[in-house]
C-alpha distance (Angstrom), angle and dihedral (degrees) to the residues before:
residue distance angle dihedral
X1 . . .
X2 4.23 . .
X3 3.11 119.2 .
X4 3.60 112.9 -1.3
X5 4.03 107.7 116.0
X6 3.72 97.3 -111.8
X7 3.87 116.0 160.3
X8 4.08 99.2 175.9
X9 3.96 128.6 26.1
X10 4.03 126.5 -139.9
X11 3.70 104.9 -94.0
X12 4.02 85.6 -126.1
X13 3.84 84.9 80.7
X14 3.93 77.5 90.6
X15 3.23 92.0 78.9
X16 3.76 105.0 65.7
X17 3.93 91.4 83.4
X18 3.69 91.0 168.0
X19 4.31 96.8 50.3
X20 3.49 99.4 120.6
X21 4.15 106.4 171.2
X22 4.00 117.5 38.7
X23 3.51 117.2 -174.7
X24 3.71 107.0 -163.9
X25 3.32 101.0 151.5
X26 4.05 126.5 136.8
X27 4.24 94.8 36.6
X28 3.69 136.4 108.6
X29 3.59 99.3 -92.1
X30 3.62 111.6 148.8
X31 3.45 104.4 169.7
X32 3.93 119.4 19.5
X33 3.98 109.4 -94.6
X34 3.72 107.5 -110.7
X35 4.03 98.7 -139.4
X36 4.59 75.1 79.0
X37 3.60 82.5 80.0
X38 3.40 104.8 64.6
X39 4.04 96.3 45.8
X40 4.31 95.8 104.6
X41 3.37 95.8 -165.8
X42 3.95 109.6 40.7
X43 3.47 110.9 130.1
X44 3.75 111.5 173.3
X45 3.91 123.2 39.2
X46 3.78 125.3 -165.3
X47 3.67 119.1 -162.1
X48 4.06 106.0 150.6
X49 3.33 115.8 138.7
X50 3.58 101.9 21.8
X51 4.00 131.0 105.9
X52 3.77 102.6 -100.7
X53 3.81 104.0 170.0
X54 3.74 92.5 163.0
X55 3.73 141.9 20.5
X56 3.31 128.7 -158.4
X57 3.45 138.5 -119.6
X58 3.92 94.8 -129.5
X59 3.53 92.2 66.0
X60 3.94 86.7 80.4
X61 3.16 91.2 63.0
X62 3.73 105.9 51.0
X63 3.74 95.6 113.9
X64 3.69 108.7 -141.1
X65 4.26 98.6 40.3
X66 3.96 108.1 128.6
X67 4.14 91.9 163.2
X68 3.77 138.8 21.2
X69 3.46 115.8 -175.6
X70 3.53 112.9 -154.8
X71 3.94 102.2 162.1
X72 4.15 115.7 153.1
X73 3.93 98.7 15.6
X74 3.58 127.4 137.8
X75 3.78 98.9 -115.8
X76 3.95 136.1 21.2
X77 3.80 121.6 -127.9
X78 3.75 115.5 -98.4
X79 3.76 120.8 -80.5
X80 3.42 88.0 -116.7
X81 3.83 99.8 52.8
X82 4.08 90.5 38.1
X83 4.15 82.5 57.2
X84 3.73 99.4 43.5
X85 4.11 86.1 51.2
X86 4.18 91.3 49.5
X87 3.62 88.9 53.0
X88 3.57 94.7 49.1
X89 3.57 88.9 48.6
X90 3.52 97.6 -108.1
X91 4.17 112.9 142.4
X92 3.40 114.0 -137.2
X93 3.99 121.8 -165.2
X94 3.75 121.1 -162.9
C-alpha cells in the first residue's frame, strides 16, 4: 500500500488476522488508522513518509508489533509510549 496518498483505511482491513508486515509508508496518513489495532499478528509497521502528528497509546498494546517505523513524520510518539514499546520488545525507529 506504498505510495498511494491514502490518509484512512477500510475498516475491513480487520479482517486479515494473519497480515503480519504492512508497508504503508509514503501516504497521507496523519493519524494511524485504527482498524491497525485489531490485526493480532502484525509484526512490522511502516509509516515513513507520512504525517503522523500523533500516536496512540493503543499501539502498545497491539500484541504481536516487533517494529514501527516512523521515520520523516511530523511528531514522535510520547516518551512514555516509545518506553512501554522498548520494554515490550517492540523497535521503534524515528
Amino acid at each position: 500500500m506504498r505510495g498511494n496518498a491514502l490518509n484512512t483505511l477500510p475498516s475491513t482491513v480487520t479482517g486479515l488476522c494473519e497480515l503480519r508486515h504492512l508497508d504503508l509508508r509514503e501516504n497521507a496518513f496523519t493519524e494511524l488508522p485504527g482498524p491497525l489495532a485489531d490485526l493480532p499478528r502484525l509484526r512490522q509497521l511502516d509509516l515513513r513518509r507520512n504525517r503522523i502528528v500523533q500516536v496512540p497509546d493503543w499501539v502498545a498494546r497491539m500484541p504481536a508489533l516487533e517494529k514501527l517505523d516512523l521515520h520523516w513524520n511530523t511528531r514522535t510518539p510520547s516518551q512514555g509510549l516509545l518506553t512501554k514499546l522498548e520494554e515490550r520488545g517492540c523497535v521503534v525507529l524515528l
